[in-house]
C-alpha positions in Angstrom: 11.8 -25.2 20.4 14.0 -26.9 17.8 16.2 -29.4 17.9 20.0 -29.1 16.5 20.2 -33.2 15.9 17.0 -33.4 14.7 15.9 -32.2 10.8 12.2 -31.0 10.6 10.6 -31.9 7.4 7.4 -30.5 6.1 4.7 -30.7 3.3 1.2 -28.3 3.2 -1.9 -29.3 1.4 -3.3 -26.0 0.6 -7.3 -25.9 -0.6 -8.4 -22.9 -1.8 -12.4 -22.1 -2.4 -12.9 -20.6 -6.1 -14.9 -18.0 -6.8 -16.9 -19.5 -9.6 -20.7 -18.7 -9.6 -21.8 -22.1 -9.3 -20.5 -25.7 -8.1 -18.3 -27.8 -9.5 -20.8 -30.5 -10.7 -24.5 -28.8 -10.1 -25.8 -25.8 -11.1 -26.6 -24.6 -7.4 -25.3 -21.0 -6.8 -22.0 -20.4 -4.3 -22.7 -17.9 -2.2 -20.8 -17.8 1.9 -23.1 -17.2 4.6 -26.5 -18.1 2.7 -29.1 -19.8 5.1 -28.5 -23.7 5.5 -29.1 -25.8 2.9 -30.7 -22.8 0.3 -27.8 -23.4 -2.3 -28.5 -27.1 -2.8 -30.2 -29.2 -5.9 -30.7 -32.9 -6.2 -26.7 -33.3 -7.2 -25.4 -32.1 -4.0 -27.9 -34.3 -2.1 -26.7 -37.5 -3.6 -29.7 -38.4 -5.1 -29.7 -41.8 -7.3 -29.5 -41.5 -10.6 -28.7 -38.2 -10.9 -26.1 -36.7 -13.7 -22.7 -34.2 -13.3 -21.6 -31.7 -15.1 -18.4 -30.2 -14.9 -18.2 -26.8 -14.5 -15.7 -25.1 -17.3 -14.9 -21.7 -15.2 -13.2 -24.2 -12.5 -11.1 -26.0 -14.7 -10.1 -22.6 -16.1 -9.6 -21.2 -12.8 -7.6 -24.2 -12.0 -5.4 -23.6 -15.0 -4.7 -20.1 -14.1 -3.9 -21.2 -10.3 -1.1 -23.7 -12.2 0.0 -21.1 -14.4 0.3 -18.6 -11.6 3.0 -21.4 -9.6 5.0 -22.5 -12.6 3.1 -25.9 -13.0 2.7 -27.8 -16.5 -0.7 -27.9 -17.3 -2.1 -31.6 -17.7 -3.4 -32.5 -21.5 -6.2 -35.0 -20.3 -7.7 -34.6 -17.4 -9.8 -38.0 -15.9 -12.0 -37.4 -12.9 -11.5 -39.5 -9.7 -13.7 -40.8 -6.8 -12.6 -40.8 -3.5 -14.7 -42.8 -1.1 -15.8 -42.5 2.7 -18.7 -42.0 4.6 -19.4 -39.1 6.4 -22.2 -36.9 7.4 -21.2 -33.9 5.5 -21.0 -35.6 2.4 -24.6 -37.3 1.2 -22.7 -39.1 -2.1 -20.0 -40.6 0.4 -17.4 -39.7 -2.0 -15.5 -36.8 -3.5 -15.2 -36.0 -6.9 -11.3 -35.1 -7.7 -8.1 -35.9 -9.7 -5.9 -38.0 -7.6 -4.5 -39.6 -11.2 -4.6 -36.7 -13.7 -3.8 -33.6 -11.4 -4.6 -30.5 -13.8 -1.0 -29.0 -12.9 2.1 -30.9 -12.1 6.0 -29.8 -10.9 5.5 -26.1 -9.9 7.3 -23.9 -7.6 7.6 -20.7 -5.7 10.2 -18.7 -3.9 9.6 -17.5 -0.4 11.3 -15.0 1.7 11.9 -15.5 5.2 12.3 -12.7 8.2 16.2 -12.0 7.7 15.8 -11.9 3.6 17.0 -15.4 2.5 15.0 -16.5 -0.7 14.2 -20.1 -0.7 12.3 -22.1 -3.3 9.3 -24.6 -2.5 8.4 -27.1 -5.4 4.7 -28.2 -5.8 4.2 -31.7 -6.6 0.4 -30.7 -8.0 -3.2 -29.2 -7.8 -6.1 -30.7 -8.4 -9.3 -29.3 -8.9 -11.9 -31.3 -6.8 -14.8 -30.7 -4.4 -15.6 -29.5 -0.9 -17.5 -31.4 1.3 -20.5 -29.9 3.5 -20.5 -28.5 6.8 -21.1 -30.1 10.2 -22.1 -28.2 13.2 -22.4 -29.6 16.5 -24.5 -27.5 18.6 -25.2 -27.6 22.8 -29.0 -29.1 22.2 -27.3 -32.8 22.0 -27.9 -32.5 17.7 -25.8 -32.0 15.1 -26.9 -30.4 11.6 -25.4 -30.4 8.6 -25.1 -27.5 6.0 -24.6 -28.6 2.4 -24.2 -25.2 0.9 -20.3 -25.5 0.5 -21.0 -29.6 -0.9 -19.7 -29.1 -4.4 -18.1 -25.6 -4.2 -15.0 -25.6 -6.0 -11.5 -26.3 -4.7 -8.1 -26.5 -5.9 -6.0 -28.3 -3.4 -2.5 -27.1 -3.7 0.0 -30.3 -2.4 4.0 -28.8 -2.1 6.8 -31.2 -2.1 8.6 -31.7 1.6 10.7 -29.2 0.8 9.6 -26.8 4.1 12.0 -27.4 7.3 10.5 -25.3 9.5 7.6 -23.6 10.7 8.6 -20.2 9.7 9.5 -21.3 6.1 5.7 -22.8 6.5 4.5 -19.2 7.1 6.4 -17.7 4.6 5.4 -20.2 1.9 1.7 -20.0 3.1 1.3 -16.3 2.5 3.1 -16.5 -0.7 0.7 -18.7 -2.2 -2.6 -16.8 -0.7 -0.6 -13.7 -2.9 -0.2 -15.4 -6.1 -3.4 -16.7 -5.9 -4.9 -13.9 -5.1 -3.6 -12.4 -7.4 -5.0 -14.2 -10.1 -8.3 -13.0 -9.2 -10.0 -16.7 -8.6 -10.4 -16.7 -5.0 -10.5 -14.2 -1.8 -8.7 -16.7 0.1 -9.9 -15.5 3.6 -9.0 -17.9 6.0 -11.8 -16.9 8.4 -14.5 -17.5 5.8 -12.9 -20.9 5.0 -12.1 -20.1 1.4 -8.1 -20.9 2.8 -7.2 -23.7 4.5 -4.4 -25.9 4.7 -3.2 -29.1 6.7 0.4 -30.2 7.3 2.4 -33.2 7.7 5.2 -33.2 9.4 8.0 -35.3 10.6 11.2 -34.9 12.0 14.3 -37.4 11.7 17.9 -37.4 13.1 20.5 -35.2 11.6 22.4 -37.1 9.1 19.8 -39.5 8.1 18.5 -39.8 5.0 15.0 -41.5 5.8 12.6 -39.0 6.4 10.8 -39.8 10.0 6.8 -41.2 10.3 4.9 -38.0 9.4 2.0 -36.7 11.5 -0.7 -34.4 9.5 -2.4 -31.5 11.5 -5.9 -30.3 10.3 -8.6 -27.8 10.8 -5.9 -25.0 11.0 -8.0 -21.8 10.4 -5.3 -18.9 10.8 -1.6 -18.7 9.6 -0.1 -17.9 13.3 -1.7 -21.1 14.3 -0.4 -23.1 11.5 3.2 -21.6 12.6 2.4 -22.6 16.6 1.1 -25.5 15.7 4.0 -26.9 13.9 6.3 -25.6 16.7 4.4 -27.9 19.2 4.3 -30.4 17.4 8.0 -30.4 16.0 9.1 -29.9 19.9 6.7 -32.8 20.7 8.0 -35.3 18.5 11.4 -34.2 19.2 11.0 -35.1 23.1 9.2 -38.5 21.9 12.0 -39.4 20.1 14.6 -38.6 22.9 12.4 -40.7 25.4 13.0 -43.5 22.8 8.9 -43.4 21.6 8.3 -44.1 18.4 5.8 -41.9 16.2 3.0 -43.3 14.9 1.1 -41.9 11.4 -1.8 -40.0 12.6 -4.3 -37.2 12.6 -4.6 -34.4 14.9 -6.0 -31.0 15.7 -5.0 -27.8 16.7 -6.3 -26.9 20.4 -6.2 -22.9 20.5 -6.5 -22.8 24.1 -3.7 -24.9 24.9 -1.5 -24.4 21.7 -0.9 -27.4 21.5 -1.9 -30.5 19.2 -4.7 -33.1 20.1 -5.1 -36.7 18.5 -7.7 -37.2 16.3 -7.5 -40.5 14.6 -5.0 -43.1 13.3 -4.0 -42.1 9.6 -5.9 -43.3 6.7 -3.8 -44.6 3.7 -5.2 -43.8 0.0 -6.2 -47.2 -0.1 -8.9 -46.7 2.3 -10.0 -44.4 -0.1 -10.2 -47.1 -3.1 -9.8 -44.0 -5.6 -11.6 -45.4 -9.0 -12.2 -43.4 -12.4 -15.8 -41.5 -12.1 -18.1 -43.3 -14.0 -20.5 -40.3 -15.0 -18.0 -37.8 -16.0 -15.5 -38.1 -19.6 -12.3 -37.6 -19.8 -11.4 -33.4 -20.7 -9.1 -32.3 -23.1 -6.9 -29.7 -22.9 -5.3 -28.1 -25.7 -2.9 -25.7 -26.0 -5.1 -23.2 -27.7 -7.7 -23.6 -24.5 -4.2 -22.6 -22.5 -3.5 -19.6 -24.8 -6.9 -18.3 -23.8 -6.5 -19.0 -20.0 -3.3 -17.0 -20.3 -5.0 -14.4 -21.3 -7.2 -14.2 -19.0 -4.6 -14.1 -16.2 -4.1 -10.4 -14.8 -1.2 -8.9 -14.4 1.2 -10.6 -11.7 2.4 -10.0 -8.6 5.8 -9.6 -9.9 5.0 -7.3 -12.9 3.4 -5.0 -10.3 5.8 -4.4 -8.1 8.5 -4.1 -10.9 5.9 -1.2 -12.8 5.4 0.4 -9.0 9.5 0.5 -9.0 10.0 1.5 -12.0 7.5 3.5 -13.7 6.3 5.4 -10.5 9.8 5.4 -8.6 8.4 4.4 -5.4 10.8 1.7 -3.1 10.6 -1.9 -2.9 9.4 -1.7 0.5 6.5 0.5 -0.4 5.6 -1.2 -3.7 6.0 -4.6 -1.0 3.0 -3.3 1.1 1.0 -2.1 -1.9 1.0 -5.8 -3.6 0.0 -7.3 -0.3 -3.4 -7.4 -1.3 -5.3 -7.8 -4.5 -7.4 -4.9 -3.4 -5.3 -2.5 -2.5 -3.0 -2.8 -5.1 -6.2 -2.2 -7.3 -7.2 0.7 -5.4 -3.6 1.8 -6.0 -3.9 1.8 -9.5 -7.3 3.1 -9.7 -6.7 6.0 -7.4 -3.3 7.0 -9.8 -5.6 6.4 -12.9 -7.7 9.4 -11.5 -4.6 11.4 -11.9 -3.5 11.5 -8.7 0.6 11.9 -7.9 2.1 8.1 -7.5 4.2 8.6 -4.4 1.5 10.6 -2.7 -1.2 8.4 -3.4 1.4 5.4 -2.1 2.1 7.3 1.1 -2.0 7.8 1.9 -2.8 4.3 1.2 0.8 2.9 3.7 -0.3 5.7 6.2 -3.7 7.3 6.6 -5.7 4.5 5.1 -3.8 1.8 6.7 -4.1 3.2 10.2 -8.1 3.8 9.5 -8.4 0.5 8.4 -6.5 -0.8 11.6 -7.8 1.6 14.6 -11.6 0.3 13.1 -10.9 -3.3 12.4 -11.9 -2.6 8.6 -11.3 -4.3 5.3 -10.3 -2.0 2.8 -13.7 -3.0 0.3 -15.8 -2.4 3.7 -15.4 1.1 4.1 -16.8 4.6 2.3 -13.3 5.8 0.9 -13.3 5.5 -3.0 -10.1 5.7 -5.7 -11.8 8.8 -7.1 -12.2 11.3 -3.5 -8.9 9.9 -2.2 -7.4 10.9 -5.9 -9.5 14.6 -5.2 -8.2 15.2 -2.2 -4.3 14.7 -3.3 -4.7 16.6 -6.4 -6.2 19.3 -3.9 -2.9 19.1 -2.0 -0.7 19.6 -4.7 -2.7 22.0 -6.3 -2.3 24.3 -3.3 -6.2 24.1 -2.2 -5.7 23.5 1.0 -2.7 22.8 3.0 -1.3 18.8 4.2 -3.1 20.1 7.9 -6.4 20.7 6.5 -6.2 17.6 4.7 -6.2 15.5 8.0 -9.9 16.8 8.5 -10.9 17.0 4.8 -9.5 12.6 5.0 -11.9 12.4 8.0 -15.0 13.3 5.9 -13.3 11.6 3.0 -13.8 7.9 5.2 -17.7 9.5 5.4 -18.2 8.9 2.1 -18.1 12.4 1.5 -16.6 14.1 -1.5 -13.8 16.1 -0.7 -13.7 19.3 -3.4 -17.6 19.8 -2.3 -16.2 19.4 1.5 -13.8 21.4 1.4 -16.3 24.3 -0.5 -18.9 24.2 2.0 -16.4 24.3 5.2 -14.5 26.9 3.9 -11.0 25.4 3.9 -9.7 26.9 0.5 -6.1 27.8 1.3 -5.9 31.6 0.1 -3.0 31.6 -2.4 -3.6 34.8 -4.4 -0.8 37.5 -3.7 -3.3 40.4 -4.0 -4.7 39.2 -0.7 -2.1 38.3 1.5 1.0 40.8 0.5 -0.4 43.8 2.3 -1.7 41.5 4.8 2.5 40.4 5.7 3.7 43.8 5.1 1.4 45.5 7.8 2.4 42.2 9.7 6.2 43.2 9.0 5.9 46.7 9.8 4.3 45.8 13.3 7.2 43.8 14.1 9.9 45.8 13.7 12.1 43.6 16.2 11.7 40.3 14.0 13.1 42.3 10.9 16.6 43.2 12.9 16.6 39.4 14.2 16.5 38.4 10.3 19.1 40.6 9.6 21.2 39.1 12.0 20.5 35.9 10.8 18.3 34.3 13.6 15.5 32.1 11.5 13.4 32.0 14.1 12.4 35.6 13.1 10.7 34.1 10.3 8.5 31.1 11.9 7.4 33.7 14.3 6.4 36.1 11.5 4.6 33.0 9.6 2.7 32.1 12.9 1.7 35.3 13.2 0.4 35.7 9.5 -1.6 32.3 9.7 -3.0 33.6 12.8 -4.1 36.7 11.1 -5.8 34.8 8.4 -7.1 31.5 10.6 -4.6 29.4 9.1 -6.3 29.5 5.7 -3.1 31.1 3.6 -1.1 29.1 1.8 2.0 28.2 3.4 4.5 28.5 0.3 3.1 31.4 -0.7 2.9 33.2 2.7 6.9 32.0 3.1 8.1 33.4 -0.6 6.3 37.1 -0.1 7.8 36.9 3.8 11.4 36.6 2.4 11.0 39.0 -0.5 9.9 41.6 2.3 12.2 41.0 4.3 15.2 41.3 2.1 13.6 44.9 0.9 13.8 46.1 4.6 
């Protein structure tokens, strides 16, 4: 719970895994879920004497993270060390920018549950390297997996200008959007390609000096990082009241508790002793080299949702869904590019698809259904092919990965439309129902929707419900 006389201050460190073909320094290949160890070469193994290279697709994938949060690109970028020892990393230091961050003073605007917009700054990003993996297993060992050692990362650091945990959320899945958006990273927190650690520290109301912050770490899901921060606001809050004083630390996130576990007294940066790296020079930047990055950028979050508004009239709220995801925003636009009708194609993807995806646990990418049969089977709809019922069972085969005009052909579901068929069809039905035609005379509808179920029975449901309705009225106003 929060406090009233105590102000909750909070700053994320967000690192996000690029999607670059190879590391950062080595040529080894980036691949998740590769055996142990496969995608490893002399450089991620710390061997003496061996030579970095910098990879050019991460710095421009760094740039277009910056440009994407409103940051001013850095002209010279110098490369950093930062030392410790640990298993997980054979070199016993990362390669970073702790002095030249490639983007500086950014922001972005959140918005929270009851529609306030509030803006976050970012201090900077840096483009740096992950560390390995350690796994501790039941056997009494623990093994290390150095295929992540070297994979690219831009660590994201935001200014303390977060004063809640909900503001923490909000801000959190802004970011994984814009970068998403830019098409450098998946940023799937359950594949680690997301994560992010807070500090956080709460003071009385009315001071002005913020309180001893404590950072939380290993956070691998966004409803954690918001319980988390609750516990740990509420715990420091009770602390203080007690009269305890905080002291800088680390801790975890225990799932099973919810609650926050000591880890270790913070580390300063000087434990670090951050020096320039030796084996890597100093990169330029120009602003022709930003030009081209700009160029490269696809189009935003923000100039989708305005096209979906404006050029395909479809609400805020629906466009808001649409642009949640990289992907299906894609498949949005891809399925309309086939020709199919705007709204319609919005309305499958908010309900049909969405539910799919949810009743099977599915991502979007994982499943059968393609831009092109989803764009068949609408343009079947409005074509008067088959009727909005059949197209619940033509959908099913659709998520089959089968194509729905040959479906729809072999299963005999083409709605019968042609007049010459069903107008001596509902004047037989008419004239056998002589009681419905004085009920429509005296102006009860449900003469009609009797008649119409009556018709569709007569032709298994396979006639064309606008039609059958036009050539009803026009023979009943000739009785």
């Amino acid at each position: 719970m929060a406090y009233a006389n105590f102000i909750t201050t909070i700053g994320l460190e967000v690192h996000v895994e690029m999607k670059t073909n190879s590391k950062l320094l080595s040529p080894s290949p980036v691949n998740f879920g590769d055996a142990a160890n496969n995608n490893t070469n002399v450089i991620d193994w710390g061997y003496p004497g061996v030579l970095p290279q910098a990879n050019k697709g991460a710095l421009e994938y760094g740039m277009m993270a910056a440009l994407a949060l409103n940051m001013e690109i850095t002209r010279d970028i110098r490369w950093d060390r930062k030392n410790y020892i640990y298993p997980d990393n054979p070199k016993s230091y990362q390669t970073t920018q702790q002095a030249t961050p490639i983007g500086q003073n950014g922001k972005v605007e959140i918005t929270l549950e009851d529609g306030t917009t509030k803006t976050i700054r970012i201090k900077e990003i840096h483009v740096e390297e992950d560390a390995g993996k350690n796994t501790h297993g039941g056997d009494g060992y623990s093994y290390v997996d150095l295929n992540r050692q070297g994979t690219p990362l831009i660590e994201i650091v935001s200014e303390p200008d977060i004063t809640s945990p909900d503001e923490a959320y909000a801000y959190l899945e802004k970011l994984r959007q814009l970068i998403q958006f830019t098409g450098i990273s998946d940023v799937k927190m359950q594949e680690g390609s997301l994560r992010a650690d807070a500090n956080i520290s709460i003071r009385p109301a009315g001071s002005d000096q913020f309180g001893t912050k404590v950072e939380l770490k290993n956070i691998n899901s966004f409803s954690y990082l918001r319980t988390a921060l609750a516990f740990e606001e509420d715990r420091q809050a009770r602390e203080l009241i007690a009269g305890n004083t905080i002291q800088q630390e680390t801790r975890r996130y225990d799932e099973a508790t919810k609650s926050t576990i000591l880890m270790r007294v913070k580390e300063g940066a000087d434990d670090y002793r951050y020096f320039p790296e030796p084996d890597l020079p100093v990169v330029h930047i120009s602003e022709e080299w930003i030009n081209e990055v700009k160029n490269k950028l696809p189009e935003s979050v923000s100039d989708r949702l305005n096209r979906y508004i404006n050029d395909f009239d479809l609400s805020p709220t629906d466009a808001g869904v649409l642009t949640q995801t990289l992907i299906m925003s894609d498949f949005y636009d891809k399925t309309v590019g086939f020709g199919a009708d705007p709204k319609r194609s919005a309305n499958y993807l908010i309900g049909d698809v969405n539910a799919f995806l949810n009743e099977n646990g599915l991502e979007l990418q994982d499943t059968k259904i393609t831009p092109e049969h989803l764009s068949t089977l609408i343009k079947l709809i409005d074509d008067g092919t088959i009727s909005t019922k059949q197209a619940k069972q033509v959908f099913t085969a659709l998520t089959q990965g089968q194509e729905p005009k040959d479906y729809v052909e072999k299963n005999g579901l083409v709605q019968e439309s042609r007049v010459e068929i069903l107008q001596p069809i509902i004047a037989e039905i008419v004239d056998n129902n002589e009681q419905s035609v004085i009920d429509f005379k005296a102006g009860k509808d449900r003469a009609v929707g009797f008649l119409i179920g009556q018709i569709m029975k007569q032709t298994h449901g396979n006639a064309n419900p606008n039609v059958v309705n036009q050539i009803l009225i026009d023979e009943l106003n000739e009785r």
